[in-house]
C-alpha positions as CSV (number, residue, x, y, z in Angstrom):
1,X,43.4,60.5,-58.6
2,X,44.8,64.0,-58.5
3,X,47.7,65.1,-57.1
4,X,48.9,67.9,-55.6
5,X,52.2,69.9,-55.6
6,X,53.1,71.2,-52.3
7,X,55.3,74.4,-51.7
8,X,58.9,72.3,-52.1
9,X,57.2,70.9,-54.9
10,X,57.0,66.7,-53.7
11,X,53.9,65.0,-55.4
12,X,51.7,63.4,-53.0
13,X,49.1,60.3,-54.0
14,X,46.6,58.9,-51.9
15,X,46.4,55.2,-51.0
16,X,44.6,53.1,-52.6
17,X,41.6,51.2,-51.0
18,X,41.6,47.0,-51.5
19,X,37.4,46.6,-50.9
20,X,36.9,42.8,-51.0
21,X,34.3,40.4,-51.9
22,X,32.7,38.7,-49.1
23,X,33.3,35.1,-50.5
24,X,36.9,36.2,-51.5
25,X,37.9,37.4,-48.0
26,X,36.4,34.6,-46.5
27,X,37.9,32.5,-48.6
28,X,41.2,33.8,-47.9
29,X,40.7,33.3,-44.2
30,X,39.6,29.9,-44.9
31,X,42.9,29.4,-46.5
32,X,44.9,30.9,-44.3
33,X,43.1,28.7,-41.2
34,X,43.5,25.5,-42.9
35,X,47.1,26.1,-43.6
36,X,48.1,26.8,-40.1
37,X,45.6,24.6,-38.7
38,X,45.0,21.6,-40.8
39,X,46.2,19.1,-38.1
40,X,44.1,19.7,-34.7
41,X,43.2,17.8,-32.0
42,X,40.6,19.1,-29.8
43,X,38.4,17.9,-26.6
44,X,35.0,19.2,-25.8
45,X,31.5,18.4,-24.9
46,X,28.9,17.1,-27.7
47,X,25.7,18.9,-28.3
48,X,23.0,19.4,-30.5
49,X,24.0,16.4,-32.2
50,X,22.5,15.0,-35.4
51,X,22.7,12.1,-38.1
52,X,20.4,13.0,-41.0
53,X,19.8,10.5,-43.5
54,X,22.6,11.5,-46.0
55,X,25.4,9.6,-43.3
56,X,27.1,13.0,-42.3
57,X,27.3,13.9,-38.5
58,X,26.6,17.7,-37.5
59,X,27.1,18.7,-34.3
60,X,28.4,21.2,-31.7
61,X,31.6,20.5,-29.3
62,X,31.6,22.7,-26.3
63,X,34.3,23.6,-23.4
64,X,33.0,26.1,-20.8
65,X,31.6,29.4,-22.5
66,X,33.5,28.7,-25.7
67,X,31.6,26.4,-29.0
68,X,32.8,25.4,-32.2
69,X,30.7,23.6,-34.8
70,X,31.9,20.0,-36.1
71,X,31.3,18.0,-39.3
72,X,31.9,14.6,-39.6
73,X,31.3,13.5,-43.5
74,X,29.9,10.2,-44.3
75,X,32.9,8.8,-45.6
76,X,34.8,8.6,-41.6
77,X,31.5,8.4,-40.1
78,X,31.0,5.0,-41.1
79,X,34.4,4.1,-39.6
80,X,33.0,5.1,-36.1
81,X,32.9,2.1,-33.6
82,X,30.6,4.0,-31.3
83,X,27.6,6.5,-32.1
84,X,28.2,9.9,-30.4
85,X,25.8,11.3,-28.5
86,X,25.0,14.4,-26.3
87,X,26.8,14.9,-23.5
88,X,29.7,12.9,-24.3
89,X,33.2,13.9,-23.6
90,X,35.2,13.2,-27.1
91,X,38.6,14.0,-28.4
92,X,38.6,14.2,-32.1
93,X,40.8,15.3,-34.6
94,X,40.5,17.1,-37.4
95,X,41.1,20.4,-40.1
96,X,40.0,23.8,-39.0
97,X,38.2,25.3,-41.1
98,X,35.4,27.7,-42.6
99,X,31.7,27.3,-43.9
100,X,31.5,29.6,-46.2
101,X,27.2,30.1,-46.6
102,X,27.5,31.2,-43.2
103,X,31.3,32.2,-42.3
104,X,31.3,30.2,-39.4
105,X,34.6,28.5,-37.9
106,X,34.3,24.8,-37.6
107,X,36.4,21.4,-37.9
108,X,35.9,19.0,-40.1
109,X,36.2,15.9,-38.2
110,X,38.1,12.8,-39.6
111,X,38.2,10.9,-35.7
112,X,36.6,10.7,-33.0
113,X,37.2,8.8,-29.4
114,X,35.4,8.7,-26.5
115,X,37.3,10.3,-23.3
116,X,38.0,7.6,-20.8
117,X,36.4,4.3,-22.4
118,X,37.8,3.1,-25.6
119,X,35.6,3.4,-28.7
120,X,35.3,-0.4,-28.9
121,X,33.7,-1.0,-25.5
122,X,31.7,2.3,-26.0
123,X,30.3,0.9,-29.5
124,X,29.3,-2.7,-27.5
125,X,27.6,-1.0,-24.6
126,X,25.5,1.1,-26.9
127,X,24.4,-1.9,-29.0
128,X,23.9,-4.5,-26.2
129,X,21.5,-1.8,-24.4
130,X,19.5,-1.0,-27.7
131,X,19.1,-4.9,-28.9
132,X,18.4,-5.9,-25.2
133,X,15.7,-3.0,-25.2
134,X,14.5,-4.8,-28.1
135,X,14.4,-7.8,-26.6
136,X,16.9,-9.9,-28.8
137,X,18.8,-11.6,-25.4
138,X,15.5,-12.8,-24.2
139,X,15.3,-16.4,-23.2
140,X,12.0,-17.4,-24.3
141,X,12.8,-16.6,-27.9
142,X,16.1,-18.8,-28.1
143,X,15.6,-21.8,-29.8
144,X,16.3,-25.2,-28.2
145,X,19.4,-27.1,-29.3
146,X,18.7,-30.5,-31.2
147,X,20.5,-33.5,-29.2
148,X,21.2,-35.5,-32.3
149,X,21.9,-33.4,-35.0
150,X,22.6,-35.5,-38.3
151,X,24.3,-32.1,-40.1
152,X,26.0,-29.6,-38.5
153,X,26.9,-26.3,-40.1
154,X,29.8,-24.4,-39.1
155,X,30.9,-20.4,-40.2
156,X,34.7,-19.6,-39.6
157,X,38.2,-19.6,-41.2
158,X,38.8,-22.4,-43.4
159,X,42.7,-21.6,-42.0
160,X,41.6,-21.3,-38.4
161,X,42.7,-23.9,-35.8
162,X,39.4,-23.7,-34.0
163,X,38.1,-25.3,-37.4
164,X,40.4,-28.1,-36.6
165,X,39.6,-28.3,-33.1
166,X,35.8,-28.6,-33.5
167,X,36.2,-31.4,-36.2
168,X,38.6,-33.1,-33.7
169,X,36.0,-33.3,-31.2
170,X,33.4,-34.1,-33.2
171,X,35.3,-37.2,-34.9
172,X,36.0,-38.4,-31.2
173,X,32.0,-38.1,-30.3
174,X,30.3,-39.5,-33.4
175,X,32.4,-40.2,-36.3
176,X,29.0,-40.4,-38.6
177,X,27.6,-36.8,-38.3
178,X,28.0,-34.4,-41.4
179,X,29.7,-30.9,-41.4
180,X,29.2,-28.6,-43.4
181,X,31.6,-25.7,-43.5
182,X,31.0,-22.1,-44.6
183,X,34.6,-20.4,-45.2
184,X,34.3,-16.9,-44.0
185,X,36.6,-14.0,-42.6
186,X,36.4,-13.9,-38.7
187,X,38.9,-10.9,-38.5
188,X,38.7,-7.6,-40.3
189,X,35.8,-5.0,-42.0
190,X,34.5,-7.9,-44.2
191,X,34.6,-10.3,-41.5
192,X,31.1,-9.2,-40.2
193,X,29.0,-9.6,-43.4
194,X,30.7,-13.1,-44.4
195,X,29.6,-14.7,-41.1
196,X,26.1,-13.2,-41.5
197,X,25.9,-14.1,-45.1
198,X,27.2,-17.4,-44.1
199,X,24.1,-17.5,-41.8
200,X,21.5,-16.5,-44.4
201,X,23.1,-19.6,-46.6
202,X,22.1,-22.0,-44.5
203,X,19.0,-20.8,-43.7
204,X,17.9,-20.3,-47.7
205,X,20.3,-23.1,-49.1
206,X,20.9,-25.9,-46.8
207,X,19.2,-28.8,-44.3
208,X,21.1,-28.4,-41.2
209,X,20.1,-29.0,-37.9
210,X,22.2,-26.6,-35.9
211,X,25.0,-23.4,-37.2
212,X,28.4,-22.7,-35.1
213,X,30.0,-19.1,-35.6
214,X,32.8,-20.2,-34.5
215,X,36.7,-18.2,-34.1
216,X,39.6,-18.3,-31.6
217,X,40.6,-16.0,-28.9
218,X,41.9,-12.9,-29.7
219,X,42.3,-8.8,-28.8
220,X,38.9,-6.5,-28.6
221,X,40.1,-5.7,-32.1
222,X,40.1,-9.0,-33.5
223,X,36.7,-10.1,-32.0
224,X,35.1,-6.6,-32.7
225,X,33.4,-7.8,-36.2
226,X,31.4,-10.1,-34.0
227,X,29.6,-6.7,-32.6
228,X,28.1,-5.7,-35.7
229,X,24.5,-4.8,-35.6
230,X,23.5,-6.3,-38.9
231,X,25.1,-9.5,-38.1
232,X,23.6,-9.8,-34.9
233,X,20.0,-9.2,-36.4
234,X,21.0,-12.0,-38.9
235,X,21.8,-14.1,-36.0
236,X,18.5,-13.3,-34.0
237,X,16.3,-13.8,-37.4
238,X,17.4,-17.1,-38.2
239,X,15.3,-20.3,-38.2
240,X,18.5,-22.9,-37.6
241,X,19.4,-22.8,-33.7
242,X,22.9,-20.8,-33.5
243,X,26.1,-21.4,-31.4
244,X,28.3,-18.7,-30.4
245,X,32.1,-19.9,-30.0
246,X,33.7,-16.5,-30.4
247,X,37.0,-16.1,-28.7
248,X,38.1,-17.5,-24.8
249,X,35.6,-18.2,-22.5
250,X,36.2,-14.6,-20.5
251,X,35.8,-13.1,-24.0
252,X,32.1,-11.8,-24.5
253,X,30.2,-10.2,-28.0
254,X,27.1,-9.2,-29.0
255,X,26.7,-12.3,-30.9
256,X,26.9,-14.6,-27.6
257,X,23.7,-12.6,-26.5
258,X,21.4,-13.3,-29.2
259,X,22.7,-16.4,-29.9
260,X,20.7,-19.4,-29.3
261,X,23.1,-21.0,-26.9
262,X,26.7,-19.7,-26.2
263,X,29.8,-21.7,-25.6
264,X,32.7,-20.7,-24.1
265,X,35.4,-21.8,-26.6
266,X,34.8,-23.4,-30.2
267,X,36.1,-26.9,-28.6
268,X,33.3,-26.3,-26.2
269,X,30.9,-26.0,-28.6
270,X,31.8,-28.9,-30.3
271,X,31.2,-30.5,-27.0
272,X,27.8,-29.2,-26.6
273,X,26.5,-29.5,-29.8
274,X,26.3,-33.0,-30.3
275,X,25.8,-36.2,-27.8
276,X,28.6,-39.0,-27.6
277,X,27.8,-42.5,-28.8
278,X,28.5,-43.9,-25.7
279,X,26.1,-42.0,-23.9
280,X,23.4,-42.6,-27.3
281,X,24.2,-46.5,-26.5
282,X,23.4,-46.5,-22.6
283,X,20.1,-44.7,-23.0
284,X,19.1,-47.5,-25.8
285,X,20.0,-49.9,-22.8
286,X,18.3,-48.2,-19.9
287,X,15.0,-47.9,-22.9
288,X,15.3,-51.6,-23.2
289,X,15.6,-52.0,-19.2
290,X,12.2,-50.3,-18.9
291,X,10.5,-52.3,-21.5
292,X,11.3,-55.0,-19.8
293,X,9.8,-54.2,-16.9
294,X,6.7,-52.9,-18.1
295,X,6.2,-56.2,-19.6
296,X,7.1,-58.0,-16.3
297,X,4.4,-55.7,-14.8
298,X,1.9,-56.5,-17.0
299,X,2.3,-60.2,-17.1
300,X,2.1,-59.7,-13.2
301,X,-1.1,-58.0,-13.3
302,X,-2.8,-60.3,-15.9
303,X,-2.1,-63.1,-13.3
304,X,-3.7,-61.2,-10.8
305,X,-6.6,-60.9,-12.7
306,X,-6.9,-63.9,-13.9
307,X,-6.4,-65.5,-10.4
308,X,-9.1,-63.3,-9.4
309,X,-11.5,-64.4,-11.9
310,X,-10.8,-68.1,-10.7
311,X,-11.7,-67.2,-6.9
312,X,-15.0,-65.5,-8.3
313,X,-18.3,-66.8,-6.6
314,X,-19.8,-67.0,-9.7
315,X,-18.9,-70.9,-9.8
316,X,-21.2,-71.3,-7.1
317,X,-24.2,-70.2,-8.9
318,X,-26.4,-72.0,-11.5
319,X,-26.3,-72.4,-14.7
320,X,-27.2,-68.9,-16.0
321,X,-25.1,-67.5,-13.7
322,X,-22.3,-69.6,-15.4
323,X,-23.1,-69.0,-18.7
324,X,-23.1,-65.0,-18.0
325,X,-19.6,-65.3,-16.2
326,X,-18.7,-67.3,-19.3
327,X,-19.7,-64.8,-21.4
328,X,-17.5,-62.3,-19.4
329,X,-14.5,-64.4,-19.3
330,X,-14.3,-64.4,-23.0
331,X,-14.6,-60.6,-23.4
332,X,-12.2,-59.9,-21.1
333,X,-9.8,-62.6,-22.8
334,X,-10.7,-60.6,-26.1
335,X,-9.7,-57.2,-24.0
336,X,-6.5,-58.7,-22.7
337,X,-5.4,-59.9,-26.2
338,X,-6.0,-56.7,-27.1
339,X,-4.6,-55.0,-24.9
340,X,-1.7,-56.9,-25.7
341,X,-1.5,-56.3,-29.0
342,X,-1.9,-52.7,-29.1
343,X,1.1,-52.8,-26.1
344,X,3.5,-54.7,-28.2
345,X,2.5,-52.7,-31.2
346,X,3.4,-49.4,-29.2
347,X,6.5,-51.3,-28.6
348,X,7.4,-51.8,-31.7
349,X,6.8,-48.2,-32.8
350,X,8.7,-47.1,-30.0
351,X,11.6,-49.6,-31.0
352,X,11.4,-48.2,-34.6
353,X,11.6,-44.3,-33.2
354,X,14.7,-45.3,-31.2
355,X,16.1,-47.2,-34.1
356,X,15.4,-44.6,-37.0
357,X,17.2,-42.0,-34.4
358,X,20.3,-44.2,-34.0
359,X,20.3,-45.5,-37.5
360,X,22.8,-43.3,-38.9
361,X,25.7,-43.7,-35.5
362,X,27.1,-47.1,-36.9
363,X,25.2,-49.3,-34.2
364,X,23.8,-52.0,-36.8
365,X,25.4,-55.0,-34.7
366,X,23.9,-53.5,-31.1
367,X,20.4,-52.3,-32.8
368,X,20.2,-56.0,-34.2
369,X,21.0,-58.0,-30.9
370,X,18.0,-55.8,-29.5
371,X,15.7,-56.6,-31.9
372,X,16.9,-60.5,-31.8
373,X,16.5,-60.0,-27.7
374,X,13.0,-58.3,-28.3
375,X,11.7,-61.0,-30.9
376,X,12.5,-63.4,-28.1
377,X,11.0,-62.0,-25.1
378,X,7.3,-61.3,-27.7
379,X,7.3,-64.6,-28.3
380,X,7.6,-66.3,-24.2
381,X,5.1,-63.8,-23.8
382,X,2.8,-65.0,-26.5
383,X,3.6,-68.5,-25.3
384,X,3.1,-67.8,-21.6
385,X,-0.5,-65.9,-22.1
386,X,-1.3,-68.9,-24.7
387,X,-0.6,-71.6,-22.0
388,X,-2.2,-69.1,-19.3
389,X,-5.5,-69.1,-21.4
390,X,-5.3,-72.6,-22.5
391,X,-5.3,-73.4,-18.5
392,X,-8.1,-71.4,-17.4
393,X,-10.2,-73.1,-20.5
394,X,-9.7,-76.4,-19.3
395,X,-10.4,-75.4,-15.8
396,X,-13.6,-74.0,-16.9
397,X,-14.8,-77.0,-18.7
398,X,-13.5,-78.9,-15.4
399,X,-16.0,-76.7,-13.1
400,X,-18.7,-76.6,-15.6
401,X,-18.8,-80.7,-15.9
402,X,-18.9,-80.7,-12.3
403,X,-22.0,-78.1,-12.1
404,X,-23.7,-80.2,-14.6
405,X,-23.4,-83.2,-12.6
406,X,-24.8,-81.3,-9.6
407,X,-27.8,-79.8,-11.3
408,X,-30.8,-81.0,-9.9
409,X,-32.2,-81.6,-13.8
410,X,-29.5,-84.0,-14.1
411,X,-31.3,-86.7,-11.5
412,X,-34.3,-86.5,-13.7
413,X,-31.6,-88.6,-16.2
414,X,-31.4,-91.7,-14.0
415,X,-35.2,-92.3,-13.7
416,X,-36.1,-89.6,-11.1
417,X,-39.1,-87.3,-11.1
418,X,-40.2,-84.0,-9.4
419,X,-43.3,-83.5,-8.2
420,X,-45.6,-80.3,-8.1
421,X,-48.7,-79.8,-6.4
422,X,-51.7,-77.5,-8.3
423,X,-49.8,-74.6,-7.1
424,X,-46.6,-75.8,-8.6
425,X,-44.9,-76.4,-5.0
426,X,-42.9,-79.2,-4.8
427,X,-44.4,-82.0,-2.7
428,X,-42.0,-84.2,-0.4
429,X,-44.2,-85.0,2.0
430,X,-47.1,-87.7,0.7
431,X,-49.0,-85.6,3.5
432,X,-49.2,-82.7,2.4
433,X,-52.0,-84.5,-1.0
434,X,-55.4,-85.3,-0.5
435,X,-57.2,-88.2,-2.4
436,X,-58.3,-86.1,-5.6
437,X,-56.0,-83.2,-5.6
438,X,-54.4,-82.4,-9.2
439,X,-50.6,-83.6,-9.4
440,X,-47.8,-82.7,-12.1
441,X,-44.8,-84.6,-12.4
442,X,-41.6,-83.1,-14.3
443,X,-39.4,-85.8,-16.1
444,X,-36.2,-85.7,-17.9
445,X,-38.1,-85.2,-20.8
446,X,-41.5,-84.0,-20.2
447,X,-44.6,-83.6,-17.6
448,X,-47.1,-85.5,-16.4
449,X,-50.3,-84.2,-14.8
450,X,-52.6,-86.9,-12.9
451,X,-54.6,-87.4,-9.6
452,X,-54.3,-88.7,-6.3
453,X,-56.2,-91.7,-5.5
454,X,-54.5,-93.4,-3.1
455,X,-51.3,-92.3,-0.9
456,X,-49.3,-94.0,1.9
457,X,-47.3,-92.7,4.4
């Protein structure tokens, strides 16, 4: 640079000129923005939001005519309780700063809340719409609860006193029935995919006939692992029917919906989920009551019918006629010994059902007195229906003797005779033969064909 001598003879140079690089000025006003702003909480409106694949969150928060672009990165984004959307109001905090490929101004977000309702009950509304749009809460797809389960599985604390309460009740109900129990956190970020891989376990690993998610009351905090999407998929997938006992009975999650059958509090479920053996014992009594009176019915009705039979105007008839209603009479004592068979038989399978479902509930001294009682009651009826048959044969052989002895063939034994004109009528009028007419005369053994030559009367 030259300088230049003025007429007092002072030196003047020229300032020098700083020219920057773009990424070095911007830089430097990235720096410089960070530093004073590296602590900011703003409010806005979200728009143009996105969530590509690679986790991170872009979008735009807007107040008014003013915009700023925000970045959420992957690593707070999967802290989120909710999923922002457009439109929302938010307050988020964050560090201002710059994106250098394009020198824009924008925050780097680290929170975010929704304005007005808490993140938590944002985060369950959003998921209860999108799995009820999906038709997870529907009622037809809910598996019925078993009323005797022989093993019950049960997810929760192995610390929690809900544990204890549900074993409590259980030992009260029905002493025999097997628990198993899946230790699993019911409070925290792990809680969520213990429960559902204590689900999958019992689905893959284990013969159980119902599962209970079970866990005490608690703040929306505490119960908000029981909101997870992948758990409730887990729930909604598996094959076992599912109880939901999560918190009090005014506390709801998204697990309760797709459950199979929700209960209000874990003792509840415990109340639910399995039948007491008093209540096992008087359905056994009231089964019995109605065998019995089926059989009562029956015996009534073969009465009837044999009564019936007895009355019949078939007696009256000859002896064909007897020998057909005979005939009858035996197939239809063959029907009702059948019939009586294949009743007791379903009787017995019936009694084997009941007993094979009460076998393991510790009622060997009741189930035995009811067989005993059964055993009893078969054999009166096999007596009764014996002595019944045993009657009706000796009154059959009673009205048969006494249709022998008024059979007109059984005259023809003592010495009688019928006899026939040519035209096989039976004469018994000497009138009614001429002197020479052809005669036949039907013995008790054999006939006889001669003619008249003399008559009287």
């Amino acid at each position: 640079m030259s300088s230049l001598t003025d007429q007092m003879g002072f030196n003047f140079r020229a300032p020098e000129r700083r020219v920057w690089k773009v990424r070095d000025l911007v830089a430097a006003v990235r720096t410089h923005v960070e530093r004073e702003y590296s602590d900011a909480w703003v409010e806005g409106e979200i728009s143009n939001f996105r969530a590509p694949d690679s986790g991170h969150l872009y979008f735009t928060l807007k107040d008014g005519n003013a915009q700023i672009r925000v970045v959420m990165f992957r690593s707070s984004a999967r802290l989120l309780r909710f999923r922002p959307a457009d439109g929302l109001q938010v307050v988020l905090r964050g560090r201002v700063t710059i994106y250098e490929e394009r020198g824009e101004l924008q925050i780097s977000a680290e929170y975010i809340e929704p304005k007005g309702a808490g993140s938590l009950q944002l985060a369950f509304e959003q998921l209860k719409t999108k799995l009820e749009a999906e038709g997870l809460f529907a009622a037809d797809r809910k598996k019925p609860i078993p009323p005797l389960p022989a093993r019950i599985g049960i997810i929760t604390s192995a610390q929690a006193a809900a544990l204890r309460d549900i074993l409590n009740i259980l030992e009260r109900r029905h002493h025999s029935v097997n628990v198993l129990i899946f230790p699993a956190q019911v409070q925290g970020e792990s809680a969520a995919l213990e429960v559902a891989v204590g689900v999958r376990h019992f689905n893959q690993h284990t013969k159980v006939d119902v599962v209970i998610i079970a866990r005490g009351g608690g703040s929306a905090e505490d119960l908000a692992s029981f909101n997870d999407e992948g758990l409730a998929r887990t729930v909604a997938a598996s094959q076992i029917p599912v109880i939901s006992a999560i918190g009090h009975e005014t506390d709801f999650t998204i697990i309760d919906f797709v459950a199979d059958l929700r209960a209000p509090t874990p003792s509840a479920a415990a109340e639910l989920v399995i039948r007491s053996r008093q209540e096992i014992e008087e359905n056994a009594a009231a089964l019995h009551e109605r065998l019995a009176r089926a059989m009562r019915y029956r015996l009534l009705m073969g009465r009837q019918a044999l009564t019936e039979l007895a009355q019949h105007g078939a007696f009256a008839r000859m002896m064909d006629a007897t020998h057909q209603r005979q005939q009858k009479l035996d197939d239809l004592t063959h029907r009702m010994e059948l019939a009586e068979r294949q009743l007791l038989e379903q009787m017995r399978r019936r009694w084997e059902l009941v007993s094979a479902a009460v076998r393991h509930y510790d009622l060997p001294l009741v189930l035995a007195g009811m067989r005993k009682e059964l055993d009893s009651t078969t054999a009166a009826l096999v007596a009764v229906m014996r002595n019944v048959l045993l009657q009706h044969k000796v009154r059959r052989e009673r009205l048969d003797t006494a249709l022998q002895a008024l059979s007109p063939l059984a005259i023809l034994e003592r010495g009688y005779a019928l006899v026939f004109d040519a035209r096989g009528h039976l004469l018994k009028d000497a009138r009614r033969a001429k002197i020479g007419d052809e005669i036949s005369a039907r013995l008790a053994r054999g006939e006889i064909h001669a003619a008249v030559t003399k008559k009287q009367g």
